[in-house]
C-alpha positions in Angstrom: -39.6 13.2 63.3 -39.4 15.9 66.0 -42.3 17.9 67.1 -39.7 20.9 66.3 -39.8 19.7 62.5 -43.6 18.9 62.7 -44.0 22.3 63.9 -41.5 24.4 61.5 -43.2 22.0 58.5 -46.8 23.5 59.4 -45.3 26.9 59.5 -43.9 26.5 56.3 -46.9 25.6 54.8 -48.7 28.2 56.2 -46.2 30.6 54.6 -46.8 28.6 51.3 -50.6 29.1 51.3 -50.3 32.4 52.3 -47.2 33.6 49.3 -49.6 31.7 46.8 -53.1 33.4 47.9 -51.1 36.3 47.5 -49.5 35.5 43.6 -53.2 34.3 42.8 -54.8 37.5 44.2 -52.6 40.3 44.3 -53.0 42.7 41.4 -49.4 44.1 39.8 -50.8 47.9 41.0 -49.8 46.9 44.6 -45.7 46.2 43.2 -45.6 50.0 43.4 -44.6 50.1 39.8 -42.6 53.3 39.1 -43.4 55.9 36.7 -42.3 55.5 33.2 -39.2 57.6 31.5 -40.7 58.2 28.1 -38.6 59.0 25.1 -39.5 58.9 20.9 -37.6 56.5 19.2 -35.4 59.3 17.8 -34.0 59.5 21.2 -30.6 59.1 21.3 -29.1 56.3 23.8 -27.0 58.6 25.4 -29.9 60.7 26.4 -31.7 57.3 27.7 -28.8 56.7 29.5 -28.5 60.1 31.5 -31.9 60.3 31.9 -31.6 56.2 33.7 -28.8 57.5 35.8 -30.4 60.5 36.6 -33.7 58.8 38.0 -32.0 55.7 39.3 -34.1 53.7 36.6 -33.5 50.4 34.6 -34.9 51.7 31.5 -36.8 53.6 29.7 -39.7 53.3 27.2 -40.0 54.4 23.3 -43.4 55.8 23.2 -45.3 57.0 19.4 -46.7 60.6 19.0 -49.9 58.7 20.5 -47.7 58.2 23.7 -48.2 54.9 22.6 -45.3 52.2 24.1 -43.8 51.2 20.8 -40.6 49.8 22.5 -38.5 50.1 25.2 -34.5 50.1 26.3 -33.0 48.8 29.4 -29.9 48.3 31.1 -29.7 44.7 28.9 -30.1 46.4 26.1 -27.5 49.0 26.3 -24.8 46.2 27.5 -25.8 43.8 24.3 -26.6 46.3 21.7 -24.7 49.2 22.3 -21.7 48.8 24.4 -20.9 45.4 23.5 -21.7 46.1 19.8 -19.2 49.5 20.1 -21.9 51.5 19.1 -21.3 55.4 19.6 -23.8 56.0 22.6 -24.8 59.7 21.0 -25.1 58.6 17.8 -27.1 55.6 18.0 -31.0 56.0 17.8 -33.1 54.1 20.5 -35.0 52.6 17.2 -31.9 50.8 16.5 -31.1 49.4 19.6 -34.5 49.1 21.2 -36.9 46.2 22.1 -39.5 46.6 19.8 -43.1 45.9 20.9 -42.8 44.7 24.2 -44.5 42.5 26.1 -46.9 44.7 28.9 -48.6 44.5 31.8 -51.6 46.0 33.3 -52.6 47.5 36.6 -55.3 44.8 37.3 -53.2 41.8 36.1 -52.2 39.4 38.8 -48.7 39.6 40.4 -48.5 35.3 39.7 -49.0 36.4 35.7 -46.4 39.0 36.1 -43.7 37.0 37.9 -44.6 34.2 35.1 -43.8 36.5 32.4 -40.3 38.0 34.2 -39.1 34.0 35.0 -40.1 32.5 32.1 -39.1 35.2 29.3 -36.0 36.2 31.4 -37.4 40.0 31.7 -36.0 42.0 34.6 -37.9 45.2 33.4 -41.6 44.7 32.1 -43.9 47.9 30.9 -47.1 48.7 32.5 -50.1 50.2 30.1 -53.4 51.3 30.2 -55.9 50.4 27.7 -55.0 52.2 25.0 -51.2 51.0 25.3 -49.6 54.5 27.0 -47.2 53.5 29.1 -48.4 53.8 33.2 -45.2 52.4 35.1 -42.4 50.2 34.5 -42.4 46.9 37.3 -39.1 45.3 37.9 -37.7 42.3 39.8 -37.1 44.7 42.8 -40.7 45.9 42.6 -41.6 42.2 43.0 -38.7 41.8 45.8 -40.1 44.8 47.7 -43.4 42.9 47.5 -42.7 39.6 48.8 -40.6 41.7 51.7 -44.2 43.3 52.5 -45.7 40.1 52.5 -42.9 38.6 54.6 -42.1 41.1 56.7 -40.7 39.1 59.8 -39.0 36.8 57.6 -36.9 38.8 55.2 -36.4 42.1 56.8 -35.4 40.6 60.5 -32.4 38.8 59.2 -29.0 40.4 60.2 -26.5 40.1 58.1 -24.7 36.5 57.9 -27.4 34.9 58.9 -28.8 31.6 57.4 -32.0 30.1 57.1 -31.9 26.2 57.4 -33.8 24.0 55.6 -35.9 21.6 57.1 -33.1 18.6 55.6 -30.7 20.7 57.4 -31.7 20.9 60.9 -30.2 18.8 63.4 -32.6 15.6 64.3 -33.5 14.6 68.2 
């Protein structure tokens, strides 16, 4: 092998140790979660659905009279349940259309649980709650995105557009 390719594998693994300190230490309050739209379940979608717009947001959750997170309605949702269903978008209820009991996060969870939970249950949009289940923050796959870019700074953000990053079974040998 090259020293070239000796050298670019030791950076890489450097890079490696340095992304999975990071998922094994990093709590999900440094994804700069965004703060929750809250609506009742009475709600209608069309009002979720100006309010997303209006805040440039992915969803929203359904909170109790407790401001409790009893569900929540994303971009999914609306697509699967209500547009694709041809449900009338003002006179559909957020209860009947809603993820009910969500899965949640907390502030001091790690970032490595949070990306588990968003890859492996196929959630783009996860609620964040404190301990008596009020929604705090909503975390997305941008959130996490953003992230990594901080982490990565050189890496991601120095790329111009068109440019590709060769793998080490791509580079020329000798």
């Amino acid at each position: 092998m090259s020293e070239f390719h000796d050298e670019y594998s030791e950076s890489l693994d450097a890079e490696f140790r340095k992304l999975e300190d990071a998922l094994l230490s990093d709590e999900v309050r440094l994804l700069a979660p965004s703060e929750p739209i809250r609506l009742a379940a009475d709600a209608s979608v069309a009002d979720a659905v100006t309010r997303m717009v209006d805040n440039r947001r992915a969803g929203v959750v359904i909170v109790d009279a407790g401001g409790r997170l009893i569900g929540i309605f994303t971009e999914r949702d609306l697509l699967t349940r209500v547009v694709h269903q041809g449900r009338d978008l003002g006179r559909t209820r957020l209860t009947d259309v809603m993820t009910p009991d969500p899965e949640a996060l907390a502030l001091d969870d790690r970032v490595c649980f949070a990306v588990n939970r968003m890859h492996a249950a196929g959630y783009r949009t996860v609620p964040l709650v404190d301990a008596e289940h009020r929604p705090i923050g909503i975390v997305t796959v941008n959130d996490v995105m953003g992230w990594l870019a901080r982490i990565f700074p050189e890496a991601i953000l120095n790329l111009r557009p068109g440019d590709r990053v060769k793998r080490p079974a791509q580079m020329d040998s000798g």
